[in-house]
N, CA, C and O atoms as a GROMACS GRO file, in nm:
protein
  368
    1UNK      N    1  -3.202  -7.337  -1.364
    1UNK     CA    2  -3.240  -7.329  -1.225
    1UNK      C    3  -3.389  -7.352  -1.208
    1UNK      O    4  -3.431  -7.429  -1.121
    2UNK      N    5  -3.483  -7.272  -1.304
    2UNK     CA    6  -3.626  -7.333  -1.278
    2UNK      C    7  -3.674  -7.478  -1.295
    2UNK      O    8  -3.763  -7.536  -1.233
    3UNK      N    9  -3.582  -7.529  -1.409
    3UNK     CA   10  -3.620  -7.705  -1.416
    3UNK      C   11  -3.573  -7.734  -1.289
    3UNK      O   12  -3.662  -7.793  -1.226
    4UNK      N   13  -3.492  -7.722  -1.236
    4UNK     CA   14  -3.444  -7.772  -1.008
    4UNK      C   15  -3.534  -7.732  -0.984
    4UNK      O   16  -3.591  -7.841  -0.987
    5UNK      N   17  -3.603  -7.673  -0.961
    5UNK     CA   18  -3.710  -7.592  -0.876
    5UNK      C   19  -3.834  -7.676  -0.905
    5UNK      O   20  -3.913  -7.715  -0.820
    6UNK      N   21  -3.839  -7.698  -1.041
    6UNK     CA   22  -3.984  -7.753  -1.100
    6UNK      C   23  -3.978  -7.952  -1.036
    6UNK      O   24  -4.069  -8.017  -0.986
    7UNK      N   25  -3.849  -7.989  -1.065
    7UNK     CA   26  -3.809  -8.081  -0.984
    7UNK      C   27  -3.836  -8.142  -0.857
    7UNK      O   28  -3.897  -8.244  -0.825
    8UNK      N   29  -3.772  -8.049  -0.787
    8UNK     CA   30  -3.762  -8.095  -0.644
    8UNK      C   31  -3.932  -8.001  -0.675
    8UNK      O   32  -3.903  -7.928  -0.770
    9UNK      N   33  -4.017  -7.985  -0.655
    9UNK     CA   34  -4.102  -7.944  -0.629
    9UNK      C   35  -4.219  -8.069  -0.658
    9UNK      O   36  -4.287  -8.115  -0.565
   10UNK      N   37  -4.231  -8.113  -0.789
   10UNK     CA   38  -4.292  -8.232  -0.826
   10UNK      C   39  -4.241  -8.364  -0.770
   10UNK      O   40  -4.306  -8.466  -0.788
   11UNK      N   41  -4.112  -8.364  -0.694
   11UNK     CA   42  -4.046  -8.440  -0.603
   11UNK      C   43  -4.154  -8.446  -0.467
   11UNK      O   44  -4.224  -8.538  -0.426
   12UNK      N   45  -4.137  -8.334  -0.428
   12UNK     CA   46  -4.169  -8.319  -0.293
   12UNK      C   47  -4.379  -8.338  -0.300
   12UNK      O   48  -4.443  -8.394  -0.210
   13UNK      N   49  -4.435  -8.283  -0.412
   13UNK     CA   50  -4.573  -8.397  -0.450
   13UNK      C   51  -4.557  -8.509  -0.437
   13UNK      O   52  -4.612  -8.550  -0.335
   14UNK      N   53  -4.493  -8.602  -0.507
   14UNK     CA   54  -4.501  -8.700  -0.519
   14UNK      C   55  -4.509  -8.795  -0.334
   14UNK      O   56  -4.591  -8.869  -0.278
   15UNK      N   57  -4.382  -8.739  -0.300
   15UNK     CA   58  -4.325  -8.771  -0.218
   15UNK      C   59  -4.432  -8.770  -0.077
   15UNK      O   60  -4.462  -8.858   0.004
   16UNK      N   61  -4.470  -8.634  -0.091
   16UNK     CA   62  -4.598  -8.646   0.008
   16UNK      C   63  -4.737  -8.754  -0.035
   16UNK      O   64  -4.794  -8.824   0.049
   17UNK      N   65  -4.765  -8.750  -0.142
   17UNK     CA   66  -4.887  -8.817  -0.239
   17UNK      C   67  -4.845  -9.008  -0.149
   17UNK      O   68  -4.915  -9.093  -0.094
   18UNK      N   69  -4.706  -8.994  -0.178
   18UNK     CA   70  -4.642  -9.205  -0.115
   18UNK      C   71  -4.682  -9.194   0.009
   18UNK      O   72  -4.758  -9.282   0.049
   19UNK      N   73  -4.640  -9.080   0.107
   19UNK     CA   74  -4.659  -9.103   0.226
   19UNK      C   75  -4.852  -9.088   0.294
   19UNK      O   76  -4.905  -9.152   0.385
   20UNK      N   77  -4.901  -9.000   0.222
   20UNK     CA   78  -5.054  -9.003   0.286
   20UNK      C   79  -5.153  -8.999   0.142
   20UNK      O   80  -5.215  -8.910   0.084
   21UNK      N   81  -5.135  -9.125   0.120
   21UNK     CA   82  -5.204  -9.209   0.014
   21UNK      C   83  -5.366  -9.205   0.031
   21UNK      O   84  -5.433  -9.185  -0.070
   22UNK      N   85  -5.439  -9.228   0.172
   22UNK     CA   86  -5.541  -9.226   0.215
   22UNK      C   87  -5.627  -9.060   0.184
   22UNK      O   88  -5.728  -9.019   0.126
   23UNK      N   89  -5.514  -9.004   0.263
   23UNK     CA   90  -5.546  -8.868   0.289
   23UNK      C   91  -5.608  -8.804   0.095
   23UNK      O   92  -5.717  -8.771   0.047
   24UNK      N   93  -5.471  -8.815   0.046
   24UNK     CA   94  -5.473  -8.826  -0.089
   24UNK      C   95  -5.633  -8.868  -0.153
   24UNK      O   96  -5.725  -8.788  -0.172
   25UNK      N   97  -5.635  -8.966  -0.171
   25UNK     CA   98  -5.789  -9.054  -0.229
   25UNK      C   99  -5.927  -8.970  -0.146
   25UNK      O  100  -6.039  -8.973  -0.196
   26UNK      N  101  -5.893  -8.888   0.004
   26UNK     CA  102  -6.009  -8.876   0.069
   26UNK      C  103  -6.032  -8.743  -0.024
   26UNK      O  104  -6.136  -8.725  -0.088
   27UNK      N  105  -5.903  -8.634  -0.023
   27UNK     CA  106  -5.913  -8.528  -0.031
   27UNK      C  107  -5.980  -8.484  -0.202
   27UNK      O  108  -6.058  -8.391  -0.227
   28UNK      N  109  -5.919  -8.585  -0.304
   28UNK     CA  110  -6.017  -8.587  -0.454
   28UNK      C  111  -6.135  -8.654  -0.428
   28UNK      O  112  -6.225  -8.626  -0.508
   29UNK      N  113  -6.158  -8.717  -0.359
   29UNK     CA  114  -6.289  -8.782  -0.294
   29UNK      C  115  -6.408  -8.655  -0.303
   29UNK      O  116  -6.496  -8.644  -0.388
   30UNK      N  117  -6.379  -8.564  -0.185
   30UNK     CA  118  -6.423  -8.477  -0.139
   30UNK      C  119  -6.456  -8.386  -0.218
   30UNK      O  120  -6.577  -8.362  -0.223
   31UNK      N  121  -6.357  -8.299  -0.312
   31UNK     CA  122  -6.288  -8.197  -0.380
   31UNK      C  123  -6.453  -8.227  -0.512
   31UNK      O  124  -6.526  -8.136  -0.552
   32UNK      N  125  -6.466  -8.382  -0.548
   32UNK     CA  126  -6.516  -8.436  -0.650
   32UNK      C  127  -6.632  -8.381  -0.588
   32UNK      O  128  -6.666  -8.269  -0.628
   33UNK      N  129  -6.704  -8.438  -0.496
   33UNK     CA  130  -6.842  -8.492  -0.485
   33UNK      C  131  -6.891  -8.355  -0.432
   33UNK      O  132  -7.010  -8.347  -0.400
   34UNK      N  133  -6.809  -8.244  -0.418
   34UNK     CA  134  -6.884  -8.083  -0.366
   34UNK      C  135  -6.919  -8.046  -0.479
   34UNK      O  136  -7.031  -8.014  -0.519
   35UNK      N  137  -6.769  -8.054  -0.558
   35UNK     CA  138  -6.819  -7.979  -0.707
   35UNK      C  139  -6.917  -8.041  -0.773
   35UNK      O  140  -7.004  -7.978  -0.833
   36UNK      N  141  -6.913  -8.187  -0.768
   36UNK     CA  142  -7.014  -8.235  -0.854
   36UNK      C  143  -7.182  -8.212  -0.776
   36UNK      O  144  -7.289  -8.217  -0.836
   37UNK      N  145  -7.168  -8.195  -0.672
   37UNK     CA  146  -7.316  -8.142  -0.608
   37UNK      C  147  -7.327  -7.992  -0.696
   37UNK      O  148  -7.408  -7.975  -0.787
   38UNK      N  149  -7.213  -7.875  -0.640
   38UNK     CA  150  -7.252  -7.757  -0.742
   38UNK      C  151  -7.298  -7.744  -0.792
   38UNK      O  152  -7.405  -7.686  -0.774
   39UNK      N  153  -7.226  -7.816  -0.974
   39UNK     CA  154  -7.292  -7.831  -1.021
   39UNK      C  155  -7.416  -7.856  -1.074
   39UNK      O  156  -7.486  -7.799  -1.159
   40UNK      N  157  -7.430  -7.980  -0.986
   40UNK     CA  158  -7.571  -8.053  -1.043
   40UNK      C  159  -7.669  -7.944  -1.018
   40UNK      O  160  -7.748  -7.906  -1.104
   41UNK      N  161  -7.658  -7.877  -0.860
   41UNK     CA  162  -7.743  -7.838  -0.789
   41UNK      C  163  -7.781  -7.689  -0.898
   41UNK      O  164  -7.894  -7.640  -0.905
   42UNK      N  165  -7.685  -7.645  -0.961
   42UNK     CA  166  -7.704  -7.508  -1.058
   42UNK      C  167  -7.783  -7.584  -1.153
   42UNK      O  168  -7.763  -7.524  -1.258
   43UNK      N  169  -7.857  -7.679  -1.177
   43UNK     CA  170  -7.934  -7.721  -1.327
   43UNK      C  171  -8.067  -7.746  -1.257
   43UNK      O  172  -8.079  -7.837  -1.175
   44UNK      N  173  -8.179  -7.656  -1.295
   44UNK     CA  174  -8.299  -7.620  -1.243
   44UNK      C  175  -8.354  -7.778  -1.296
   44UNK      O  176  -8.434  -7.834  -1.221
   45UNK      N  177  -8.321  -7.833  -1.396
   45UNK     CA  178  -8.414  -7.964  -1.469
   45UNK      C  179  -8.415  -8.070  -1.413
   45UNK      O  180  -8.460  -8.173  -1.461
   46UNK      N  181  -8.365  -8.056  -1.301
   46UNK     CA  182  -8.318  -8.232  -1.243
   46UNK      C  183  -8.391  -8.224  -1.095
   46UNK      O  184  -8.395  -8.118  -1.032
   47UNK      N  185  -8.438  -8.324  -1.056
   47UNK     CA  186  -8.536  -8.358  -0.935
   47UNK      C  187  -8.393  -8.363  -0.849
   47UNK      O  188  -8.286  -8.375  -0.910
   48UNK      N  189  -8.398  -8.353  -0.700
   48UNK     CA  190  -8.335  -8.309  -0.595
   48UNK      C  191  -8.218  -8.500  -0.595
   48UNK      O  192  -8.099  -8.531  -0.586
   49UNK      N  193  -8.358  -8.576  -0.610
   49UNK     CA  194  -8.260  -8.692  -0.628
   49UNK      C  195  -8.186  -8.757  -0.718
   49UNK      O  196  -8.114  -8.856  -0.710
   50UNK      N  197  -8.221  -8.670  -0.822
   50UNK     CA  198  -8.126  -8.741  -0.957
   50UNK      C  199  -7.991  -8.695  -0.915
   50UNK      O  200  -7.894  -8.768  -0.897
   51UNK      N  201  -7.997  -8.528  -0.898
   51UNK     CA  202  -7.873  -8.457  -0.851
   51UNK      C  203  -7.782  -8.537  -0.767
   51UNK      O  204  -7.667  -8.553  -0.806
   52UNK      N  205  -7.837  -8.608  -0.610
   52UNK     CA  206  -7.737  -8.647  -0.560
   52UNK      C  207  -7.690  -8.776  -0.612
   52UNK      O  208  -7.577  -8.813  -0.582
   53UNK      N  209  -7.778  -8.864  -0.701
   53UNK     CA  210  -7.740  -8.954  -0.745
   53UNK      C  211  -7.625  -8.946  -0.831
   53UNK      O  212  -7.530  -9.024  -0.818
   54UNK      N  213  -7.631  -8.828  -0.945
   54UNK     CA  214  -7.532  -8.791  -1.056
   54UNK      C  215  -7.373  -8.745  -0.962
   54UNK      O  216  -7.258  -8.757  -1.003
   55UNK      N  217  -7.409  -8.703  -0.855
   55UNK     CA  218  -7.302  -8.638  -0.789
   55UNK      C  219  -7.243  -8.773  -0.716
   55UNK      O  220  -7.121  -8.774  -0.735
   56UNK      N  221  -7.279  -8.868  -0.651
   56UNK     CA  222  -7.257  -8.960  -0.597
   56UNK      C  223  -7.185  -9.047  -0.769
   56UNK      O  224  -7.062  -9.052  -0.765
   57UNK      N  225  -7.212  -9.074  -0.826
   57UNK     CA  226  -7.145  -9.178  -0.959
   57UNK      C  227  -7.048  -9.079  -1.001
   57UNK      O  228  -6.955  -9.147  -1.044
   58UNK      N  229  -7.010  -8.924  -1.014
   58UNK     CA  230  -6.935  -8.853  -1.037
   58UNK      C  231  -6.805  -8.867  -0.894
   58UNK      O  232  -6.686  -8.852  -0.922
   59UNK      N  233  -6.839  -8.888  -0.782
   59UNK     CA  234  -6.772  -8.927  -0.672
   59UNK      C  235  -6.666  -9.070  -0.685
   59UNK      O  236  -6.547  -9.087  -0.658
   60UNK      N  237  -6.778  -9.163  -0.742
   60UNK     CA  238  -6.717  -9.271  -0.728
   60UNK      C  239  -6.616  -9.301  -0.864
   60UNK      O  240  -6.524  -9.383  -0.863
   61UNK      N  241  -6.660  -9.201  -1.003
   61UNK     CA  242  -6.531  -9.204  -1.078
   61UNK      C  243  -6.421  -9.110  -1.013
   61UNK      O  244  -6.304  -9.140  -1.037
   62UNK      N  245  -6.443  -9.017  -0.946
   62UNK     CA  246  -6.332  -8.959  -0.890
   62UNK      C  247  -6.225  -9.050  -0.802
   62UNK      O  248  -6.102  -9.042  -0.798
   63UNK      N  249  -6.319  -9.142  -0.730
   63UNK     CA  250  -6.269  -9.225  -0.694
   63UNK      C  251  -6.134  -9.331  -0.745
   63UNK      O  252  -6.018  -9.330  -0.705
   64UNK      N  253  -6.184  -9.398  -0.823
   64UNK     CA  254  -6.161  -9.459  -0.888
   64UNK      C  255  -6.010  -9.412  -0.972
   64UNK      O  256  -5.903  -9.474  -0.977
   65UNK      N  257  -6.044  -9.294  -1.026
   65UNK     CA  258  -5.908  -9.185  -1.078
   65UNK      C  259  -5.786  -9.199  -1.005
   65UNK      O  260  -5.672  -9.222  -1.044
   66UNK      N  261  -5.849  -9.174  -0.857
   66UNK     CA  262  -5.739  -9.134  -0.728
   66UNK      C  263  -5.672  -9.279  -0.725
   66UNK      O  264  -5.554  -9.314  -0.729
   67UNK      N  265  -5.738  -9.317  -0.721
   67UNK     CA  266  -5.654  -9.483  -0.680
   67UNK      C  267  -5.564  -9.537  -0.746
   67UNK      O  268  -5.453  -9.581  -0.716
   68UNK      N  269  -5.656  -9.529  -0.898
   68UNK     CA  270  -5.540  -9.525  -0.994
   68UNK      C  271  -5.418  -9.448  -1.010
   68UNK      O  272  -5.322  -9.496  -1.070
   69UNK      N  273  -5.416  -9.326  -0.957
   69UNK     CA  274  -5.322  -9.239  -0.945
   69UNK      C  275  -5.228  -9.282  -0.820
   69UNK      O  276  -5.107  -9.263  -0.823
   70UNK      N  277  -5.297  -9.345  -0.705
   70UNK     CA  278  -5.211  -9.374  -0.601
   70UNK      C  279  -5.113  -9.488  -0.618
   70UNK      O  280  -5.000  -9.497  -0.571
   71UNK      N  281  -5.206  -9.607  -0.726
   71UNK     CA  282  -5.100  -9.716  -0.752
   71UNK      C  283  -4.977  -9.601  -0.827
   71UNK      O  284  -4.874  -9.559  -0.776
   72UNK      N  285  -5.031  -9.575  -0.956
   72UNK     CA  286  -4.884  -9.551  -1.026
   72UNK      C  287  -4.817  -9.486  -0.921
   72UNK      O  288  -4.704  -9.531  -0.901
   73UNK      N  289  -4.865  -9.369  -0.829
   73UNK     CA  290  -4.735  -9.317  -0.764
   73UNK      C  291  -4.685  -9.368  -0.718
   73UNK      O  292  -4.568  -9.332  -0.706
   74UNK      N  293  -4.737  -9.530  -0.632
   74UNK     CA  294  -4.681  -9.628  -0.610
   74UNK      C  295  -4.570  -9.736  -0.671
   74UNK      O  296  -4.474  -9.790  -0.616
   75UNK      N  297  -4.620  -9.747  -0.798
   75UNK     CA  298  -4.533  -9.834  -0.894
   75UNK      C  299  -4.416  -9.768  -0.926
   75UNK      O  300  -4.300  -9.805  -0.920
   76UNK      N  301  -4.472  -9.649  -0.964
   76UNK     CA  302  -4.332  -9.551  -0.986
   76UNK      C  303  -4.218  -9.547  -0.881
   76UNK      O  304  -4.101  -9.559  -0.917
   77UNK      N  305  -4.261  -9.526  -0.713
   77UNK     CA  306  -4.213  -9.483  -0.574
   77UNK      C  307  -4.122  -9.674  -0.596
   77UNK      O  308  -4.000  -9.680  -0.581
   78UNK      N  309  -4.190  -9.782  -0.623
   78UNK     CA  310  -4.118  -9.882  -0.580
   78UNK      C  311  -3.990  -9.911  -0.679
   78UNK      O  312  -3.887  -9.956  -0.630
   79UNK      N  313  -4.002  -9.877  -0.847
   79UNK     CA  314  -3.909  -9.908  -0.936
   79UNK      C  315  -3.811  -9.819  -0.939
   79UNK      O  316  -3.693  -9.844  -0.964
   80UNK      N  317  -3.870  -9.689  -0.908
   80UNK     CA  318  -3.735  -9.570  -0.952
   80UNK      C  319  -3.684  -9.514  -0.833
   80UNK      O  320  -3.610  -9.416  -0.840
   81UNK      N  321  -3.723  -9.580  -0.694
   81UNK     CA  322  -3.623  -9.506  -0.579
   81UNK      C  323  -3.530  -9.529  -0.520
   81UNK      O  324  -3.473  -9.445  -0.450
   82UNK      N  325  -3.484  -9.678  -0.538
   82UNK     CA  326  -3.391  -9.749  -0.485
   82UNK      C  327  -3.400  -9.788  -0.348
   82UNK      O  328  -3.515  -9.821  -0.319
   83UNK      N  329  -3.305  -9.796  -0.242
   83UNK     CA  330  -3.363  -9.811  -0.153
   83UNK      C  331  -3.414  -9.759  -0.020
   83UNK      O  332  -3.392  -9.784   0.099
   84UNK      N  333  -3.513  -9.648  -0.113
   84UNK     CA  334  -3.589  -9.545  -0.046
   84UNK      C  335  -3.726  -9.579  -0.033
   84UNK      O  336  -3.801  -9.515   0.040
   85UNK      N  337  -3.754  -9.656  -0.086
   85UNK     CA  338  -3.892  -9.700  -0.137
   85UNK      C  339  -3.993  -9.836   0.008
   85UNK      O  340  -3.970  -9.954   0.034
   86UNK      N  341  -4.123  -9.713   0.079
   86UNK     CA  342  -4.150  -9.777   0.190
   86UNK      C  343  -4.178  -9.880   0.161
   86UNK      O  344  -4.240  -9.919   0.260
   87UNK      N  345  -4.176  -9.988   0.064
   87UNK     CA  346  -4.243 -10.091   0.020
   87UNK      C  347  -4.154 -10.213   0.082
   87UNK      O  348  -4.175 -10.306   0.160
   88UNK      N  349  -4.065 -10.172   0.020
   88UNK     CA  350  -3.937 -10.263   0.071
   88UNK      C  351  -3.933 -10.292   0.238
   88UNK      O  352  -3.895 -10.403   0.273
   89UNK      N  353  -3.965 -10.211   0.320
   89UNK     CA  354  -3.937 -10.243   0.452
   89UNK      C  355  -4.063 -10.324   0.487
   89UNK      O  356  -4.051 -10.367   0.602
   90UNK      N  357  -4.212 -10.373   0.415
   90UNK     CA  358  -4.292 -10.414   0.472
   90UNK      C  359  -4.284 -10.595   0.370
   90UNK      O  360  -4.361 -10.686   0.397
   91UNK      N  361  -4.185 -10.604   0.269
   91UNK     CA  362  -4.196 -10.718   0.150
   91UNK      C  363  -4.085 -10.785   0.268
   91UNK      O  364  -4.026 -10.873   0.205
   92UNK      N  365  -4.039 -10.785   0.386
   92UNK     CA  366  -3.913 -10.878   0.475
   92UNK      C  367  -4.025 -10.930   0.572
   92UNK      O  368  -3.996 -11.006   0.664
   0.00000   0.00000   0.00000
C-alpha cells in the first residue's frame, strides 16, 4: 500500500511539474539565487560584488538544471503516457 501511495504521489509531481513547466523553472530559479545570495552574503571575504556575481552564475546553473529537468519530464510525459500526453494535441 505505501509503494500506491509513493506512486500516485510522484504521479501527481510529475503531473503538476507537465502542466506549469514555467512556474516550475521560475520557482528553482528563485529557491537558487536566495540561497545562493545567503550564502555568499555569510562569507565576510568577498566584496559586495563578487557575491552577487557568484550568486547570479549559481542562478543561471540552477537554471539550466530546471530545464533540463523540464525536458525529461517532458520526454518522459510524451513516450510513457499514451494518449494523455499535452504534446499530442499541439503536433495536429
Amino acid at each position: 500500500m505505501a509503494q500506491s501511495n509513493d506512486q500516485s504521489t510522484l504521479e501527481s509531481m510529475r503531473k503538476w511539474v507537465v502542466d506549469h513547466k514555467l512556474r516550475a523553472v521560475g520557482t528553482l530559479w528563485l529557491s537558487g539565487i536566495g540561497s545562493s545570495i545567503a550564502y555568499n552574503w555569510s562569507r565576510t571575504n568577498m566584496k559586495p560584488s563578487v557575491k552577487i556575481i557568484h550568486a547570479r552564475l549559481h542562478a543561471q546553473a540552477f537554471t539550466l538544471a530546471a530545464l533540463a529537468g523540464a525536458a525529461a519530464v517532458e520526454y518522459y510525459d510524451h513516450h510513457h503516457s499514451g494518449s494523455n500526453s499535452s504534446a499530442k494535441q499541439y503536433a495536429n
